[in-house]
C-alpha positions in Angstrom: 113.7 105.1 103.3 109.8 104.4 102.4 107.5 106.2 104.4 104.7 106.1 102.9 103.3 103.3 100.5 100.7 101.9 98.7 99.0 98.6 100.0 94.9 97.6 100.1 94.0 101.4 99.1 95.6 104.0 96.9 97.1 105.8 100.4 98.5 104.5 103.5 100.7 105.9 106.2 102.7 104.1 108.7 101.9 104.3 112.6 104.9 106.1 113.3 106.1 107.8 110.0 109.8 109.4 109.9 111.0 112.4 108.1 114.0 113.7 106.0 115.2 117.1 105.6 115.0 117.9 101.4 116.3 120.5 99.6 113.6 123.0 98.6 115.2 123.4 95.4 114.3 119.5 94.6 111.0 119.8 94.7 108.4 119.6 91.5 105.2 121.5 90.9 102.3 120.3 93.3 99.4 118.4 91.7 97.2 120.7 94.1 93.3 120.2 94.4 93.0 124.4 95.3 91.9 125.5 91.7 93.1 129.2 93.1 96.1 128.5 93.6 98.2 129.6 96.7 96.8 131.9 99.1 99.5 134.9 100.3 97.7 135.5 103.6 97.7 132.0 104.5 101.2 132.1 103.7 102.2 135.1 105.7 100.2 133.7 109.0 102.3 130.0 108.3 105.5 132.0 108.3 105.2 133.0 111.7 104.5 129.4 113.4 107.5 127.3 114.5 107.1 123.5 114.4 105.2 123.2 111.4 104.7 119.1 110.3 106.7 118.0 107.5 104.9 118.3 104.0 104.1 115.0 101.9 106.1 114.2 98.7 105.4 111.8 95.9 108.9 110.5 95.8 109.0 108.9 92.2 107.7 113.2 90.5 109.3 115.1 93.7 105.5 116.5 93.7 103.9 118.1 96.6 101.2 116.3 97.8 99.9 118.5 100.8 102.3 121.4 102.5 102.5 124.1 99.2 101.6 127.0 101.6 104.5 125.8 104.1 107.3 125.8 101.4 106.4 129.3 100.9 106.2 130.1 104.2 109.6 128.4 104.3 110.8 130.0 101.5 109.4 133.6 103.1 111.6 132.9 106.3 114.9 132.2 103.8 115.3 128.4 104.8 116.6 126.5 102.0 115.6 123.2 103.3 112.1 121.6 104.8 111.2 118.5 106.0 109.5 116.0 104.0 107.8 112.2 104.4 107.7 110.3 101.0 104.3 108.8 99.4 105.2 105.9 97.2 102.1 105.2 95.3 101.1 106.5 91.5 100.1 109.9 90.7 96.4 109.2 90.6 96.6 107.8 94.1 99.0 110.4 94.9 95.8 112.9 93.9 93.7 111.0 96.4 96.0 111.6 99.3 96.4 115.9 98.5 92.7 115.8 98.2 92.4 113.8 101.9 94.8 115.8 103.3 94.2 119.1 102.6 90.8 118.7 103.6 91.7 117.9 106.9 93.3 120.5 108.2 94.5 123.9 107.6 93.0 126.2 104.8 90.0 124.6 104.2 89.2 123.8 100.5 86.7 124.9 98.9 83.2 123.7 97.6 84.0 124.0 93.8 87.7 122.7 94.9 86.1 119.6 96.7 83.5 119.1 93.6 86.1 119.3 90.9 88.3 116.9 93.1 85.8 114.9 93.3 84.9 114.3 89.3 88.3 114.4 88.8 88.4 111.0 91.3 85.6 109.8 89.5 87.1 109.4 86.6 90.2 107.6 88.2 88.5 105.4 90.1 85.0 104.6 88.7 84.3 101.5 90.6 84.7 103.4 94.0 81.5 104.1 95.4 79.3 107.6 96.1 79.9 107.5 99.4 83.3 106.4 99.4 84.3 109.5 97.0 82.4 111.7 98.9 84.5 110.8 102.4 87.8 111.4 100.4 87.0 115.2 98.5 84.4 116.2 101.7 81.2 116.6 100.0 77.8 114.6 100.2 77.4 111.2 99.2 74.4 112.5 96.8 76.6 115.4 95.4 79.3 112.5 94.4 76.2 110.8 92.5 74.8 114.1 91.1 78.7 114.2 89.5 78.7 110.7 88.2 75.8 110.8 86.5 76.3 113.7 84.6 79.3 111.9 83.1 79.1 110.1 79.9 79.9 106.2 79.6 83.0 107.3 77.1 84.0 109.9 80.1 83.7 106.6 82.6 83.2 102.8 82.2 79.9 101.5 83.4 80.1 98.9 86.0 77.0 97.1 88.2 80.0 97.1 91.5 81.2 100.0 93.2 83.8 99.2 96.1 82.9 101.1 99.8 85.0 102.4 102.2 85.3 99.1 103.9 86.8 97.7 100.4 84.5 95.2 99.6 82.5 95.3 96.3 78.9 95.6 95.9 76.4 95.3 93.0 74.6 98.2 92.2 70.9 98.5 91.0 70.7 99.9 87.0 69.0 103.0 86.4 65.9 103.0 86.4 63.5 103.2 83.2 59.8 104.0 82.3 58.3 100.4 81.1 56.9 100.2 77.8 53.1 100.5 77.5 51.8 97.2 76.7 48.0 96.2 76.0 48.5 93.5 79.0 49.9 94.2 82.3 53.6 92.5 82.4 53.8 89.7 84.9 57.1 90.6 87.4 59.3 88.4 87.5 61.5 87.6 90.8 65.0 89.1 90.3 67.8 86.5 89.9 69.8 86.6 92.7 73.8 87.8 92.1 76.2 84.5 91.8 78.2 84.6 95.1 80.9 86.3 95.2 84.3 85.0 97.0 84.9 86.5 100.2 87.4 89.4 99.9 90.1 90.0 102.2 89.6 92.7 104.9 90.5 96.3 103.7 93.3 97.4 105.8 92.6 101.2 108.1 95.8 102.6 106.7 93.6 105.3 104.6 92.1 106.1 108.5 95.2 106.6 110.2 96.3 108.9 107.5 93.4 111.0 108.2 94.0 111.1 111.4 97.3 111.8 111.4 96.8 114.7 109.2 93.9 115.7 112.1 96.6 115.8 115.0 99.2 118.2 113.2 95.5 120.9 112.7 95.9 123.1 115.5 92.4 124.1 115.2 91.7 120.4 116.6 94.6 120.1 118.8 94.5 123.5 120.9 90.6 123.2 121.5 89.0 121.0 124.4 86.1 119.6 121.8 88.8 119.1 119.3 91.0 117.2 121.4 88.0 115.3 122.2 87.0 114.2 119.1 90.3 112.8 118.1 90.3 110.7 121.3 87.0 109.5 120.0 88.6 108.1 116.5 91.4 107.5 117.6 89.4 104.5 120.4 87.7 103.5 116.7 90.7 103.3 114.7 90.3 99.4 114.9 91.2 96.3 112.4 89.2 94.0 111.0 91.3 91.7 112.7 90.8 93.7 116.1 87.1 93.5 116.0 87.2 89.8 115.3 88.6 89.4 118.6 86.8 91.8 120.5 83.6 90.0 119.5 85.1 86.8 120.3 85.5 87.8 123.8 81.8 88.7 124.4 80.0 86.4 126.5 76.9 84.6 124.5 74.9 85.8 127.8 76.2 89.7 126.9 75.9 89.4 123.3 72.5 91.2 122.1 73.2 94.3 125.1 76.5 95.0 123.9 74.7 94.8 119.8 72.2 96.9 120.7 74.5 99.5 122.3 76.7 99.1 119.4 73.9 100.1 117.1 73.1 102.7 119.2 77.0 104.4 119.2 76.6 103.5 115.2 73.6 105.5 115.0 75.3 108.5 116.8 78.5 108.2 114.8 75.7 108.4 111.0 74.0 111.5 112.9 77.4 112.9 112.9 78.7 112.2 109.5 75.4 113.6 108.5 75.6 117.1 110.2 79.5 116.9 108.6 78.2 116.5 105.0 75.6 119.3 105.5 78.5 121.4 106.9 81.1 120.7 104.2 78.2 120.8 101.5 
């Protein structure tokens, strides 16, 4: 049974993903982002909570993506069995998905966990952009760059497109140089504007509704009123490309520049709050 697979980005998780019960014994070594290892406290509190959400597998390595501390805990209580949903994607991509996930709920990881996650992502996927890395390990866009640039061009290839976290491609300006003194002032010349690229398709939200799937099982979120608030919030913004298509098509010409400039206005409110996140995490 797949349950998880890879399609427009490296992670993706069905609407209403299934379990299987697996034999602890079957399981490898997690490719963990927590550089300490696993935490015994965290392990004894876990032990004591019924209904705890099934861990994530990479089924091809039997490696634990995100649930380490609940095997233990599992493990502390004598069960010899847990329940498990499958990720069907490569190891790199299976990296991507610990690092999402255990950053979204339960023990939080740390700064120098989210930083070395984050080079460590860099180095996979080189093309993705500052921002997009930084939404994935939890730091700032301009700690992702700050890590970037302190890596060689033999540690990363250079590129002039970096992909966002919509999916689509974007050149990127070269670093910038002092210009060479000359005895006459250099006339400026107009940049040559990029040949057009061809239109790519829309990035699927898969990668979103993992997140927030990961958010609903963090009882932190779910057994607080401001909690449960906020995942009503993305889970009203947890809409396709597709979606939005028609949901513009059904504003009126007459309504179209309120309901833009309220849009901006929620957009703007949403940044403010990404922002106070990144200082947070940070």
């Amino acid at each position: 049974m797949q349950l998880l697979h890879e399609e427009s980005t490296p992670w993706a998780v069905q609407e209403a993903p299934s379990c299987v019960t697996v034999p602890i014994s079957l399981l490898g070594e997690a490719d963990t982002p927590r550089q300490t290892g696993v935490n015994a406290e965290h392990v004894r509190v876990l032990s004591g909570v019924d209904d705890l959400p099934p861990i994530l597998v990479h089924r091809r390595t039997m490696r634990v993506i995100d649930g380490v501390h609940r095997v233990q805990a599992a493990l502390a209580r004598g069960e010899d069995t847990i329940q498990v949903m499958f990720f069907d994607g490569d190891e790199a991509a299976a990296f991507v998905l610990a690092v999402e996930a255990n950053g979204g709920h339960g023990l939080p990881l740390t700064l120098a966990d989210r930083k070395a996650a984050a080079a460590r992502i860099v180095r996979t996927y080189p093309e993705w952009s500052d921002r997009r890395i930084a939404a994935v390990a939890g730091i700032s866009p301009k700690t992702a760059g700050a890590l970037r640039a302190r890596m060689s061009s033999e540690e990363i290839p250079q590129s002039r497109e970096r992909v966002g976290l919509d999916g689509r491609a974007r050149r990127v300006a070269p670093p910038r140089t002092a210009p060479a003194r000359t005895a006459e002032p250099e006339r400026v010349r107009a940049p040559v504007p990029p040949p057009a690229q061809p239109k790519p398709q829309p990035a699927g939200r898969t990668n979103h509704g993992a997140a927030i799937y990961a958010l609903r099982r963090d009882p932190s979120l779910r057994f607080s009123e401001n909690g449960r608030t906020l995942l009503r919030l993305l889970d009203l913004h947890s809409v396709s490309q597709s979606g939005w298509s028609g949901i513009t098509d059904a504003v009126p010409a007459h309504c179209a520049s309120v309901v833009a400039d309220l849009a901006r206005e929620c957009a703007e409110a949403w940044l403010q709050f990404a922002d106070a996140l990144d200082e947070k995490s940070a």
